[in-house]
C-alpha positions, 0 to 999 in steps of 0.5 A: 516436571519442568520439561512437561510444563514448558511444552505445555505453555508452548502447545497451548500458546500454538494451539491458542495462535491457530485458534484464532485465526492468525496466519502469516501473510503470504505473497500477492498473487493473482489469478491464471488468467490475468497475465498483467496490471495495466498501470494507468495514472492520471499524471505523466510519471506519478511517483506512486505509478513507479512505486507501485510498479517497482513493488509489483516487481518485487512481488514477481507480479508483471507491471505495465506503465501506460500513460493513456487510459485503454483498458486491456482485455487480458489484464487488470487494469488499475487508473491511478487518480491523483493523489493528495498529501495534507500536513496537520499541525499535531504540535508547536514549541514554546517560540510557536514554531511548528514542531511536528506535523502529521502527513495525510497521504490519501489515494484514490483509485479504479481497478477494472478486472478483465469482464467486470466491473470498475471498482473505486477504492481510496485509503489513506497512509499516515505518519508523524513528521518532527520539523525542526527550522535550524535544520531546512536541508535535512529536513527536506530530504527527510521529508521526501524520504517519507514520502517515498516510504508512504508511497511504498506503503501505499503500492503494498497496499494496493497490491494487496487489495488487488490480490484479496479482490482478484481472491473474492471474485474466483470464489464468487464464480 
C-alpha cells in the first residue's frame, strides 16, 4: 500500500511538472548558418566584450572581438554600447554610514542577424552590496568581484536572447 502511494505522489508530481510547461534550459545554439558573433564594443577592451567572449566559448559558440564597427555578411553581429553602473543607498547605520547598496548594472546593446534588421535590446542585472568602511581593501575587491559575477550575468544573458531571437526567426521564415 505504501509502495502504491509513493509512486502515486511520484507519477503525479511528474506529470503535473510536464504539465506545466517546464523543462531544463538547454545550451545556446545558433542557426547553421551563423558561423560567428561579431563582437563589437563601443570602448577598446570593455570588460563585458571579454565576458561575453569567454561565456561564448564555453557555450562552444565561436566569438570574434573586433573593435571597429564593420559588420559581417555571415555572422551575427552584436555592438556593445557602453554600459552603465548605478549604486542606490538601500540602507545606513546608526552612525549614518552607508551600510549596503544596491548595484544597477544596465546593458545596452544592438544585434544585426546576417539580412536583417538591427535589433536594440537593454536589461538591467542587479545585486545587494553590504559596505562596511573599517574594511576599505576588502571591500574593493569584493566589489570588483561582483562586478565581474554581474557581467557574467549579463553575457548569459545576452547569449540567451540571441539564441531565443536566432530561434524566433528560423520559425518566422
Amino acid at each position: 500500500m505504501r509502495r502504491l502511494l509513493r509512486y502515486t505522489v511520484v507519477l503525479s508530481a511528474l506529470v503535473a511538472l510536464g504539465g506545466c510547461g517546464f523543462h531544463l534550459r538547454s545550451a545556446p545554439s545558433l542557426p547553421e548558418n551563423v558561423k560567428s558573433v561579431l563582437i563589437n564594443s563601443a570602448r577598446a577592451h570593455a570588460p563585458l566584450a571579454r565576458a561575453l567572449h569567454d561565456r561564448l566559448t564555453v557555450y562552444g559558440l565561436n566569438g570574434v572581438y573586433q573593435q571597429d564597427t564593420a559588420s559581417s555578411t555571415d555572422g551575427v553581429s552584436l555592438y556593445l554600447l557602453p554600459e552603465k553602473l548605478e549604486r542606490r543607498l538601500l540602507s545606513v547605520y546608526a552612525s549614518g554610514q552607508v551600510a549596503e547598496y544596491e548595484l544597477i548594472y544596465t546593458v545596452r546593446y544592438r544585434v544585426q542577424f546576417p539580412d536583417e534588421e538591427a535589433i536594440m535590446a537593454t536589461f538591467n542585472v542587479m545585486r545587494d552590496y553590504q559596505d562596511d568602511p573599517d574594511q576599505v581593501l576588502a571591500k574593493s575587491r569584493e566589489l570588483e568581484l561582483v562586478l565581474d559575477e554581474m557581467r557574467a550575468e549579463a553575457a548569459d544573458i545576452i547569449i540567451r536572447r540571441l539564441s531565443s531571437q536566432a530561434s524566433a526567426a528560423k520559425l518566422i521564415d
